[in-house]
Rosetta silent file (secondary structure, phi, psi, omega in degrees, C-alpha in Angstrom):
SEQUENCE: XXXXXXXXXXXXXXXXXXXXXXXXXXXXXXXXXXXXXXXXXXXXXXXXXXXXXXXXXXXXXXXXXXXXXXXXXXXXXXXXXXXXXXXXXXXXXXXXXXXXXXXXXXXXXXXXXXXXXXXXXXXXXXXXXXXXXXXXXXXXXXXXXXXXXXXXXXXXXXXXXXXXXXXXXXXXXXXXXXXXXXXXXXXXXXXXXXXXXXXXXXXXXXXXXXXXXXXXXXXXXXXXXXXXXXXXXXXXXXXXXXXXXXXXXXXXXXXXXXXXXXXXXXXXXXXXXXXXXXXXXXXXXXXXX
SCORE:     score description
SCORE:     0.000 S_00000001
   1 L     0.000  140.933 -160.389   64.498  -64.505   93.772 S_00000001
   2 L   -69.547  146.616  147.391   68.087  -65.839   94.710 S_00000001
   3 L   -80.188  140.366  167.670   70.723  -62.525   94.006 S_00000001
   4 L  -135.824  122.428  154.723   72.972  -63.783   91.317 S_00000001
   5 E   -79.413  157.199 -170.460   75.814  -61.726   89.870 S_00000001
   6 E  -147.190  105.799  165.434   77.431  -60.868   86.600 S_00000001
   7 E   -87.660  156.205 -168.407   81.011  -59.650   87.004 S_00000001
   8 E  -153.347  126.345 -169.446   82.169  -58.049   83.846 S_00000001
   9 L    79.300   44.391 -164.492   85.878  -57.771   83.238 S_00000001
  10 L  -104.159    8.431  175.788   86.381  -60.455   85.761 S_00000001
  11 L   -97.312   -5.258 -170.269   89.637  -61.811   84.518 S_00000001
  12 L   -73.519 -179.962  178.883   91.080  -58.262   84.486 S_00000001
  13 L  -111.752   30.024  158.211   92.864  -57.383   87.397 S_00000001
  14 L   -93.456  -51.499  173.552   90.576  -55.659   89.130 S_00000001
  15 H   -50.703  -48.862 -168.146   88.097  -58.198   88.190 S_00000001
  16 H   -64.075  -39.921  174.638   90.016  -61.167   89.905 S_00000001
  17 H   -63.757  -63.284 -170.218   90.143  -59.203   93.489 S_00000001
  18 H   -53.376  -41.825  173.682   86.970  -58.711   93.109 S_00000001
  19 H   -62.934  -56.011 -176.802   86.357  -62.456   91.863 S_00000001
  20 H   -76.612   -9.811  151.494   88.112  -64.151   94.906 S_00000001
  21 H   -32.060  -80.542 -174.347   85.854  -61.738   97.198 S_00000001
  22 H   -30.995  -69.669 -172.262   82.897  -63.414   95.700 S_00000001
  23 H   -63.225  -36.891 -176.734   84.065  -66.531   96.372 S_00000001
  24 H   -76.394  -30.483 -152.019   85.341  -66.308   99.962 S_00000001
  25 L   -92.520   18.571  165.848   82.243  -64.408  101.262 S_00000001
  26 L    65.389   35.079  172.182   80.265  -67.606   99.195 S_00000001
  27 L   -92.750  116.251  170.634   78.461  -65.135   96.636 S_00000001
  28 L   -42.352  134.029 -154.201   77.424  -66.903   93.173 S_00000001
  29 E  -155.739  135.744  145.206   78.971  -64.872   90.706 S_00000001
  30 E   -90.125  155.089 -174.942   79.003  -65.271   86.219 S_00000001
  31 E  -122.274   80.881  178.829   81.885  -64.182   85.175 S_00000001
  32 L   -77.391  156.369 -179.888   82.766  -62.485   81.595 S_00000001
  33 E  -148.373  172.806 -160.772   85.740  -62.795   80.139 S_00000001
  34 L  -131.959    7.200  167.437   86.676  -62.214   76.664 S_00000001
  35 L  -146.985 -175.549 -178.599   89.323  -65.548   76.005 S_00000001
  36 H   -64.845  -37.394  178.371   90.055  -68.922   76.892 S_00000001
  37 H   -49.443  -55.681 -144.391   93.169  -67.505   78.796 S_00000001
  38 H   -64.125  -49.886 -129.537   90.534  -65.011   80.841 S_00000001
  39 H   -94.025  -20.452 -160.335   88.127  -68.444   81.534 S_00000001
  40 H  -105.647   -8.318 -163.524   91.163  -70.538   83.130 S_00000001
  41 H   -96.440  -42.113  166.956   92.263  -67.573   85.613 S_00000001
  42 H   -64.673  -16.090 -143.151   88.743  -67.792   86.443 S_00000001
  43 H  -107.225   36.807  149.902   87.464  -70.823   87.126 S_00000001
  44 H   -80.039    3.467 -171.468   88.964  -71.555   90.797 S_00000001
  45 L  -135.246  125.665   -0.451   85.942  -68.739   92.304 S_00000001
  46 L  -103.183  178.293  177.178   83.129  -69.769   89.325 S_00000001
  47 L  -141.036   -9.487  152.838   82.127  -72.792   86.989 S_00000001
  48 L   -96.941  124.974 -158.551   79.750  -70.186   85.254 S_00000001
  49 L  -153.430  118.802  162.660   81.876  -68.125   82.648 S_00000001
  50 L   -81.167  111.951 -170.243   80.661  -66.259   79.487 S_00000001
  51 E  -107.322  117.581  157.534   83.784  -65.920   77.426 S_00000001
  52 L  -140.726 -178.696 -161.637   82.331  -63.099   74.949 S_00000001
  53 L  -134.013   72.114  162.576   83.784  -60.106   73.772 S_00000001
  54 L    -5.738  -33.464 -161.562   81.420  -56.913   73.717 S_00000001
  55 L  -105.819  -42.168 -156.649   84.094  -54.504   71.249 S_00000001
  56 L  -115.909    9.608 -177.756   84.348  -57.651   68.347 S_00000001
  57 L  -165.361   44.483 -175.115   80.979  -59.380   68.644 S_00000001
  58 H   -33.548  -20.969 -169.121   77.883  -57.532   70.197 S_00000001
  59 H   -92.032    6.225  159.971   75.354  -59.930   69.398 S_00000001
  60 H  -106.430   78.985  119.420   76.936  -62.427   71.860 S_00000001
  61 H   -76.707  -22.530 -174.046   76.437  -60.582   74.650 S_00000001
  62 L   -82.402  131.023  164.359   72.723  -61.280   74.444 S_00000001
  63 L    90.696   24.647 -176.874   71.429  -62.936   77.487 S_00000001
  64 L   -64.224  -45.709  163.126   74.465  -62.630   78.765 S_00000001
  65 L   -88.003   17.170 -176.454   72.506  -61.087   81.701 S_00000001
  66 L   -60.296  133.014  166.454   69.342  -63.549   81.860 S_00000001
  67 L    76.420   15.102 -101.162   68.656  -64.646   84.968 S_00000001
  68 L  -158.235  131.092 -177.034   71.059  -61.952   86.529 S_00000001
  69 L  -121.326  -38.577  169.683   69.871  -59.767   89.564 S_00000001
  70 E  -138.547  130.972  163.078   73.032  -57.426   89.776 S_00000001
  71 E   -89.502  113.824 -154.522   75.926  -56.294   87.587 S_00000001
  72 E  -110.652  102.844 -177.453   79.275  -55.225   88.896 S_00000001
  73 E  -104.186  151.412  159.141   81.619  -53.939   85.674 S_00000001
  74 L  -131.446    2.240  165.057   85.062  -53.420   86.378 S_00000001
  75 L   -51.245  157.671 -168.801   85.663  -53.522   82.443 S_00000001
  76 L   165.702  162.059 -166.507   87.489  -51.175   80.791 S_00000001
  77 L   -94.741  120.677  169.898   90.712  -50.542   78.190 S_00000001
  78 L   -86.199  147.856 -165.180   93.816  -50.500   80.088 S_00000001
  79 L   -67.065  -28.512  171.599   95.471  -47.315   80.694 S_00000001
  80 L   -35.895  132.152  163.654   99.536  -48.667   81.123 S_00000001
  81 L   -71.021   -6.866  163.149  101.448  -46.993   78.884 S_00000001
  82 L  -119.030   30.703  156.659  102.972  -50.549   78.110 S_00000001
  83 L  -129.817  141.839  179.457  100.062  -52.231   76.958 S_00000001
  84 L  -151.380  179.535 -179.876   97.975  -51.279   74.337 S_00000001
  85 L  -136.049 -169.591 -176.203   95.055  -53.043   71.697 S_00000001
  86 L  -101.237  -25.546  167.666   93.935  -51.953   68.639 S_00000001
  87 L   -58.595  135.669  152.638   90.285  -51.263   70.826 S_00000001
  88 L   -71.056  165.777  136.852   89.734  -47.678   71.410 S_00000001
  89 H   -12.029  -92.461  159.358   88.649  -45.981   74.439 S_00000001
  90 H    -9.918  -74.690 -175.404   85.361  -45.595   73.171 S_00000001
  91 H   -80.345    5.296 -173.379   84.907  -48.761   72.297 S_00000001
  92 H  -119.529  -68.710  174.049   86.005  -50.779   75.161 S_00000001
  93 H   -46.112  -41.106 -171.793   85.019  -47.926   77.897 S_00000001
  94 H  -120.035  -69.490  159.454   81.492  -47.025   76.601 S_00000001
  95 H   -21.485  -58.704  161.253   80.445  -48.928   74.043 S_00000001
  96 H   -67.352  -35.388  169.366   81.151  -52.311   75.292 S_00000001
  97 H   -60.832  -58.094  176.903   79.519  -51.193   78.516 S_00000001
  98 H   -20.356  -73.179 -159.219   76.359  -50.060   76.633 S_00000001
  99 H   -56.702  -32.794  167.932   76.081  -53.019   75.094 S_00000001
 100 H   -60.149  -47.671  177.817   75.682  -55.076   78.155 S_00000001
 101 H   -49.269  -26.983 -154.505   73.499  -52.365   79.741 S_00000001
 102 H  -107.209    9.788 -153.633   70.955  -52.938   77.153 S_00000001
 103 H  -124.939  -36.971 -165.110   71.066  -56.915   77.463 S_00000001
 104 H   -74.296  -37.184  172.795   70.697  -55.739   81.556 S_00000001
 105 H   -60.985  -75.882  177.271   67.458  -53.661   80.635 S_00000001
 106 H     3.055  -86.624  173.361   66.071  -56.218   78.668 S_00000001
 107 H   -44.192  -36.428  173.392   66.408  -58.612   81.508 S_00000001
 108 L    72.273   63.564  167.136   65.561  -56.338   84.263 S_00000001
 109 L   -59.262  115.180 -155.866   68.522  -55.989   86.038 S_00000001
 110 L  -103.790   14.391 -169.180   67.960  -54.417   89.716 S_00000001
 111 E  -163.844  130.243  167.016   70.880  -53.110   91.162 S_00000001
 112 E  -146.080  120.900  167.529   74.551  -52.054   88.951 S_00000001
 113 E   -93.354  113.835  169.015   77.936  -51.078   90.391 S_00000001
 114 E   -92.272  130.830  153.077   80.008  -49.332   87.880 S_00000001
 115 E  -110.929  113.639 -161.481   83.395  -48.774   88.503 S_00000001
 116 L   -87.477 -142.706  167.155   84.674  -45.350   86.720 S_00000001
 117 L  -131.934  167.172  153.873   87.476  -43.354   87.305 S_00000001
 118 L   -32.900  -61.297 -164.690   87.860  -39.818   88.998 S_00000001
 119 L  -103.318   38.701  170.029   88.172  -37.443   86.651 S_00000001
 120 L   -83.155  145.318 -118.858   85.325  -38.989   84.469 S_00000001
 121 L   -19.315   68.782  159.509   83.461  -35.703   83.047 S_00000001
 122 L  -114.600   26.513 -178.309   85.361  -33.237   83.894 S_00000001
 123 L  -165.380   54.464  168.448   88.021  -33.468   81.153 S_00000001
 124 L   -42.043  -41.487  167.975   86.286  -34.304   77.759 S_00000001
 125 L   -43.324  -37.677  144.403   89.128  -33.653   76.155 S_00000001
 126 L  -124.488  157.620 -153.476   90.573  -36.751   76.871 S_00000001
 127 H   -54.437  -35.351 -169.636   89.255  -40.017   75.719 S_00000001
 128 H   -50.410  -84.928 -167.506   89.598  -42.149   78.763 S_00000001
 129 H   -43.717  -23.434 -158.917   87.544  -39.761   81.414 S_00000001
 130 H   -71.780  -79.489  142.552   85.038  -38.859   78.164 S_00000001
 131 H    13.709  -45.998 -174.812   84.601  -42.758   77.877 S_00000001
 132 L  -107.468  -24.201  179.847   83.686  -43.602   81.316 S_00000001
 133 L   -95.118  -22.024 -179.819   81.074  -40.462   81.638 S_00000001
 134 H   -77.874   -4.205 -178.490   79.125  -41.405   78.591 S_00000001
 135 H   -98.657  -12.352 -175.973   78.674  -44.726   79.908 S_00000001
 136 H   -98.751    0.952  162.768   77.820  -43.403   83.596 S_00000001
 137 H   -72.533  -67.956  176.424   75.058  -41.264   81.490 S_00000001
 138 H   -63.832  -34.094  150.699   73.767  -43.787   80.269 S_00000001
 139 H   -38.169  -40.489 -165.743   73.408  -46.060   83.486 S_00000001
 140 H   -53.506  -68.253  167.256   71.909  -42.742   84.734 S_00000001
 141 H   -55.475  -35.242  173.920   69.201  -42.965   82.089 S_00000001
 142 L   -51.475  -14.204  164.849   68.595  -46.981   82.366 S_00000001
 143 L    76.021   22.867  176.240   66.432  -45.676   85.733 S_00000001
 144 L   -78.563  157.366  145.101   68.129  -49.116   87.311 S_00000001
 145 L   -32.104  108.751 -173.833   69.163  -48.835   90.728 S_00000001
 146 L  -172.848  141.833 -152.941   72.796  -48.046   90.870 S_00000001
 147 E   -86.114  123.933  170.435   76.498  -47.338   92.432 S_00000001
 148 E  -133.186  142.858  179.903   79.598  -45.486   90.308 S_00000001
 149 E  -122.919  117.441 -174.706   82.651  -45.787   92.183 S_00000001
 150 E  -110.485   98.449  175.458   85.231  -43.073   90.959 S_00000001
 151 E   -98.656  142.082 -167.443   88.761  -44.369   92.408 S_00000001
 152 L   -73.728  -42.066 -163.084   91.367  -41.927   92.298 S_00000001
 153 L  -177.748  148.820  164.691   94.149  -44.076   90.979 S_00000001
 154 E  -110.725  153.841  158.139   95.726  -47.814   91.506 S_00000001
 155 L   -59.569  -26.906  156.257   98.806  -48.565   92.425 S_00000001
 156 L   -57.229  -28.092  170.805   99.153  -51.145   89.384 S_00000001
 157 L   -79.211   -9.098  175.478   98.661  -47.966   87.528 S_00000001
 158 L  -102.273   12.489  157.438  101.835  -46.666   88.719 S_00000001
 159 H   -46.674  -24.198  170.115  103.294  -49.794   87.537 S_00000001
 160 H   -68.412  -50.559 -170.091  104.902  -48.200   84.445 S_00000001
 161 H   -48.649  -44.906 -174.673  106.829  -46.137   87.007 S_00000001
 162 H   -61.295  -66.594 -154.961  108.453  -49.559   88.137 S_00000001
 163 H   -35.641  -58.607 -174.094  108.746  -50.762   84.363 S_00000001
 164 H   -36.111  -42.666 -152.081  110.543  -46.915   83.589 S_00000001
 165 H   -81.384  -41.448  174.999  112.722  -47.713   86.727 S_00000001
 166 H   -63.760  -41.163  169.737  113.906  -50.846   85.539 S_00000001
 167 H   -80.135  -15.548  175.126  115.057  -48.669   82.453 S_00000001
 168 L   123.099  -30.055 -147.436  117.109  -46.324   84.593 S_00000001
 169 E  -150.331  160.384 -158.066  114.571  -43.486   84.933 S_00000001
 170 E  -158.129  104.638 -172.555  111.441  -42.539   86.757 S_00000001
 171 E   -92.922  133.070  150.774  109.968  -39.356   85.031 S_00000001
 172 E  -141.724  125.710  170.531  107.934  -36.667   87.215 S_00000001
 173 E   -46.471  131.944  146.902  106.008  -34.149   85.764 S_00000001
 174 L    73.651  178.700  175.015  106.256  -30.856   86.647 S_00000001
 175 L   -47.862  -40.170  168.819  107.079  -29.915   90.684 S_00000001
 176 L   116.219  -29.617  173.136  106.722  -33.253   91.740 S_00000001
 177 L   -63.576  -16.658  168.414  103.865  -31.526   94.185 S_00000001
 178 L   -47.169  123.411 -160.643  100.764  -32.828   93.191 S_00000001
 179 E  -112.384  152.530  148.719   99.309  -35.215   95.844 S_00000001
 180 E  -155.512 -174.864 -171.170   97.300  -38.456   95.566 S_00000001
 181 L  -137.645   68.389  134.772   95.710  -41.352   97.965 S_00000001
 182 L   -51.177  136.972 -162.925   96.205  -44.268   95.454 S_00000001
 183 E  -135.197  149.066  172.216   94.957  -47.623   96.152 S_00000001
 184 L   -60.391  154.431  178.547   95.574  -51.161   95.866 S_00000001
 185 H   -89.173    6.337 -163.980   93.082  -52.822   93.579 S_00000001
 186 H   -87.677  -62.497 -169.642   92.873  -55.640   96.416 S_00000001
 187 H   -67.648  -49.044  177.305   91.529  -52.485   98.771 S_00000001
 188 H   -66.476  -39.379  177.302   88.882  -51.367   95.727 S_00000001
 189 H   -67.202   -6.537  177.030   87.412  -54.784   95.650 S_00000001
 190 H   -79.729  -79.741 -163.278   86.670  -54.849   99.380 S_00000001
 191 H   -26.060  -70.086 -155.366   84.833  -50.920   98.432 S_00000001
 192 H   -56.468  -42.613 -175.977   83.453  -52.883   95.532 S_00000001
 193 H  -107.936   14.696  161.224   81.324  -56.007   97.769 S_00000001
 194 H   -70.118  -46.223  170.964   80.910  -53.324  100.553 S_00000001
 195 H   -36.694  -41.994  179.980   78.923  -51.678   98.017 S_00000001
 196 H   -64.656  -87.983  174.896   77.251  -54.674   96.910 S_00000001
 197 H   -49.943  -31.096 -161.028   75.902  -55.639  100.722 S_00000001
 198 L   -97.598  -19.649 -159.603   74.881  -52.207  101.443 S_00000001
 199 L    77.855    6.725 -152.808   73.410  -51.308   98.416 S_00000001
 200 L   -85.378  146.199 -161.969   74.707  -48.012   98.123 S_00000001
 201 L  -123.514 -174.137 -178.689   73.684  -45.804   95.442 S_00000001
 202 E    53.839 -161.958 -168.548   74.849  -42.363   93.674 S_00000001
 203 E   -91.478  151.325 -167.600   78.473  -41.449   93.288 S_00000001
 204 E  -134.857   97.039  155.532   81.184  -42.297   95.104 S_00000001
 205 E   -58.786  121.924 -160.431   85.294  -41.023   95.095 S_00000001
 206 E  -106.311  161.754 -167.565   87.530  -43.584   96.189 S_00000001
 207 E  -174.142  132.488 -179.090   90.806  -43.259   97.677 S_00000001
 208 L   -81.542 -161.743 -151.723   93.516  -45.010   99.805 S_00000001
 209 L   -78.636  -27.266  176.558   94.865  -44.758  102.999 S_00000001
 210 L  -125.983  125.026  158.994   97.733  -42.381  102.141 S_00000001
 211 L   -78.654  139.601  173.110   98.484  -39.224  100.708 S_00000001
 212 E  -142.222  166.370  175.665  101.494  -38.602   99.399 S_00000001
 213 E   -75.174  176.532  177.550  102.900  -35.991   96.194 S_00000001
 214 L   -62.843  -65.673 -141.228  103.974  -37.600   92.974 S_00000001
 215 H   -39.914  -37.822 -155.401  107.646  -36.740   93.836 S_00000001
 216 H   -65.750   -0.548  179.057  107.260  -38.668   97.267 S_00000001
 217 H   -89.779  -22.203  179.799  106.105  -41.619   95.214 S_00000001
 218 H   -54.442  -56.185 -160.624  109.081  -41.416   92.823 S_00000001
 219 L   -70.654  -52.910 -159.176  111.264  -41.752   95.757 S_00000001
 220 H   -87.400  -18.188  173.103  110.015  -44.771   97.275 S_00000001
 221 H   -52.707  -41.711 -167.308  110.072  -46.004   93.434 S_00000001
 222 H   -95.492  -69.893 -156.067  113.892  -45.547   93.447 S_00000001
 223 H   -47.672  -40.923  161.356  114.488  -46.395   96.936 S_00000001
 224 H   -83.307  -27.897 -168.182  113.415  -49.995   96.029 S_00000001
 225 H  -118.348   17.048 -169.460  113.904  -50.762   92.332 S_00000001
 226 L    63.847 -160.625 -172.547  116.961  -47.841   91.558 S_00000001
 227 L   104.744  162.739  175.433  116.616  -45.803   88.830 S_00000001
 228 E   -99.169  119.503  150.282  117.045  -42.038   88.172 S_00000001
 229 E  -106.735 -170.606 -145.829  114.642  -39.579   88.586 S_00000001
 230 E  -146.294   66.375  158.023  113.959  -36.957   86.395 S_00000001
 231 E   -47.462  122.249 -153.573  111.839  -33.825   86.516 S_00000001
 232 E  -113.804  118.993 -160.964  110.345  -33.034   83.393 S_00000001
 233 L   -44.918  164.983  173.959  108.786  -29.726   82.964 S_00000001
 234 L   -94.118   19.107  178.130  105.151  -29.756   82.732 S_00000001
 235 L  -102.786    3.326 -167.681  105.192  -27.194   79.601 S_00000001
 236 L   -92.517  126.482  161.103  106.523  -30.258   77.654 S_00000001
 237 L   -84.020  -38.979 -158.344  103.244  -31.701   75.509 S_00000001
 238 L   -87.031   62.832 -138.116  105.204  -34.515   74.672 S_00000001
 239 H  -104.132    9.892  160.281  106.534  -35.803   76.899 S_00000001
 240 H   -76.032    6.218  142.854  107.493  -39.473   75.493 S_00000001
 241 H   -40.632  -51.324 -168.559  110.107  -37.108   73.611 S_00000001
 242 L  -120.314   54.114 -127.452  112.218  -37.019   76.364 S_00000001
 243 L  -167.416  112.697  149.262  111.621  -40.279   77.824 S_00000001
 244 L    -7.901  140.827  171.116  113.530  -43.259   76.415 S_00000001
 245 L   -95.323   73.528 -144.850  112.080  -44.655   73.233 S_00000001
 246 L  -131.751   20.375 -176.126  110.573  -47.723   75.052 S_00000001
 247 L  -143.729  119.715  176.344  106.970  -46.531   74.386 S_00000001
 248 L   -29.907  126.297 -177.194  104.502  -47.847   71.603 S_00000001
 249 H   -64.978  -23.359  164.229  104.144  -44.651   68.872 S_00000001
 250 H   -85.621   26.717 -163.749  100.536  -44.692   69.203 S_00000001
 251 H  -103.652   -4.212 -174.971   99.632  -43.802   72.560 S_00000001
 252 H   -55.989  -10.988  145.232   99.258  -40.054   72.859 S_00000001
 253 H   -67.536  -25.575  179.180   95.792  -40.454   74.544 S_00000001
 254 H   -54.006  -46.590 -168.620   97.319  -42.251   77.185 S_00000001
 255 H   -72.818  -57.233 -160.625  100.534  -39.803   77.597 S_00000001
 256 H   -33.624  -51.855 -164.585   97.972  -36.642   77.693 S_00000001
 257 H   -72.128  -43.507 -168.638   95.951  -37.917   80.585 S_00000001
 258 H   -71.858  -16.549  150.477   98.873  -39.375   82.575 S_00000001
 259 H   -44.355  -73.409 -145.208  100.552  -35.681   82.197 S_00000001
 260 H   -84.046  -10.536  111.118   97.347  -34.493   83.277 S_00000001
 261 H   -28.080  -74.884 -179.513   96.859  -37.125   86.602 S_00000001
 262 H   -62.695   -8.966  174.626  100.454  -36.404   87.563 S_00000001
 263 L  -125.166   43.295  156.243  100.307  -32.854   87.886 S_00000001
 264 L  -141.350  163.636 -169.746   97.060  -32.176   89.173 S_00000001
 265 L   -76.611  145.061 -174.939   95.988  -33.331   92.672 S_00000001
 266 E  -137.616   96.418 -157.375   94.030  -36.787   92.587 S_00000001
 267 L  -138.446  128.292  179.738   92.444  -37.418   96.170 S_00000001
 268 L  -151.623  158.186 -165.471   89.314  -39.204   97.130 S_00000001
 269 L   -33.548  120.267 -167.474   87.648  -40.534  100.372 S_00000001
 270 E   -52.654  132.589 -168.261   90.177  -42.815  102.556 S_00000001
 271 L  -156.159  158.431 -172.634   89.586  -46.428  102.022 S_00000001
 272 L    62.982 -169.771  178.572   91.420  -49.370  102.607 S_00000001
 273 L  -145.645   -3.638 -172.275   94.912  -50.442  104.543 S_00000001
 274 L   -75.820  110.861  138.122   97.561  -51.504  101.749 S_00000001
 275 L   -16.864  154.657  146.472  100.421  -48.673  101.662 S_00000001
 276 H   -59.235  -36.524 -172.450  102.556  -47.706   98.333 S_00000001
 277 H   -61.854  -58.041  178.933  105.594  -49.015  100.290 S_00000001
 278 H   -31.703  -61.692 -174.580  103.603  -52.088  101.376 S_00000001
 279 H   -69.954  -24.269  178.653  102.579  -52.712   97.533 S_00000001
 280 H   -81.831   -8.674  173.382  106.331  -52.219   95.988 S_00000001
 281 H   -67.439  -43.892 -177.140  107.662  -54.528   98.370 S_00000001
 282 H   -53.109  -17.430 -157.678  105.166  -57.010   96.436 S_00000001
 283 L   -95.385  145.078  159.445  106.337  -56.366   93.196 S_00000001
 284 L   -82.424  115.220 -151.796  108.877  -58.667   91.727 S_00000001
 285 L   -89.336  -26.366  167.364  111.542  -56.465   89.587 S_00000001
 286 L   -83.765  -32.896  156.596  111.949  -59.839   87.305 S_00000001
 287 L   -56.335  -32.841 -168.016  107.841  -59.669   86.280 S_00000001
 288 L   -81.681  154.528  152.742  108.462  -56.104   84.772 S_00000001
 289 L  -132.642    0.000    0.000  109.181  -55.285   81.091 S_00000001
């Protein structure tokens, strides 16, 4: 039987690196997506595209994997503190996965790369990492053949830092000492179809090319887009208190964990070649809000 793929989350932006992969190396790829917007970003690397939406409609999901050999999810709720839905954690992180997994059993799906995060369970306490281990449980249990890729951090995720920066200020928790090896999401989708060809199974921490602390990341934050930084103690719970009020009131799972990511060390196995400097040179300071 031909391998055929089912990207999940492929309009996300993680998905789409992953998506134009597919397409240059000439791998046949379905794509979900969960709107019309998601299906037009897609359809230069497929012309097969599932627009269905897992968290508002489970029952179209079915057969979503028919005919399907391997699944690659990169879905998932995003963590920017300047986006948000009305979907939980839960229900986007675990749930939504689930529900696919069980359309993938059905079907008899032989090979699945999940991509989680790091510090998924070892910090039930907050939803995100919670979120991502009950769904890597449950892959566990499906007995399929299969890959969890735990990346330390993206650099898109420190995109808030730009937005903040743009506002005058660039908040770091705490000493500012905490190290990480963040990576372009460009660099995880090459991990992501290495993964693929090789087959590689059990768990994996991912990490870019460079460590550096938070503070030294602040720093190259200001050194390109201005801004002030700001050390904020890490005894603060709140810390969108002392923060401009430029952040949606409902977000306090979001603020816990990134207090808890910036002051603890976040470092996994060297991968890739894109820099932090390298990626803020990319960013355009009129795209942020």
């Amino acid at each position: 039987m031909r391998e055929h793929l089912l990207l999940l989350g492929a309009s996300g932006s993680l998905g789409l690196e992953i998506a134009k992969r597919l397409k240059r190396d000439s791998i046949p790829f379905r794509g979900q997506t969960t709107s019309s917007s998601g299906e037009e970003k897609l359809k230069p690397y497929t012309d097969d595209i599932w627009i269905v939406d897992p968290v508002a409609n489970p029952e179209s999901v079915k057969g979503v994997t028919e005919g399907v050999t391997t699944v690659i999810s990169g879905m998932g709720k995003s963590v920017s503190l300047f986006k948000n839905s009305q979907d939980t954690f839960y229900e986007v992180d675990y749930l939504a996965n689930a529900h696919i997994l069980s359309d993938a059993i059905k079907n008899k799906v032989s090979y699945y790369i999940y991509v989680s995060i790091k510090e998924a369970g070892h910090n039930d306490q907050y939803a995100i990492p919670k979120s991502h281990k009950q769904f890597e449980e449950s892959l566990h249990n499906s007995k399929i053949s299969h890959c969890i890729l735990r990346p330390v951090g993206f650099y898109s995720g420190l995109h808030d830092l730009a937005i903040m920066a743009k506002h005058h200020v660039i908040p770091v928790i705490g000493n500012g000492e905490a190290k990480t090896n963040s990576m372009a999401q460009g660099d995880m989708a090459e991990v992501v179809i290495s993964t693929l060809k090789r087959k590689n199974t059990g768990v994996h921490l991912i990490g870019g090319p460079k460590i550096h602390t938070r503070y030294e990341m602040a720093k190259m934050i200001k050194d390109r887009l201005g801004g002030k930084i700001i050390k904020i103690p890490s005894t603060v719970a709140d810390v969108g208190a002392v923060l401009p009020q430029i952040f949606d009131k409902n977000l306090h799972e979001k603020m816990g964990f990134f207090k808890y990511i910036t002051t603890h060390d976040m470092i996994g196995e060297k991968n890739g070649t894109v820099t932090f400097e390298e990626y803020l040179n990319t960013v355009d300071i009129n795209d942020l809000s």
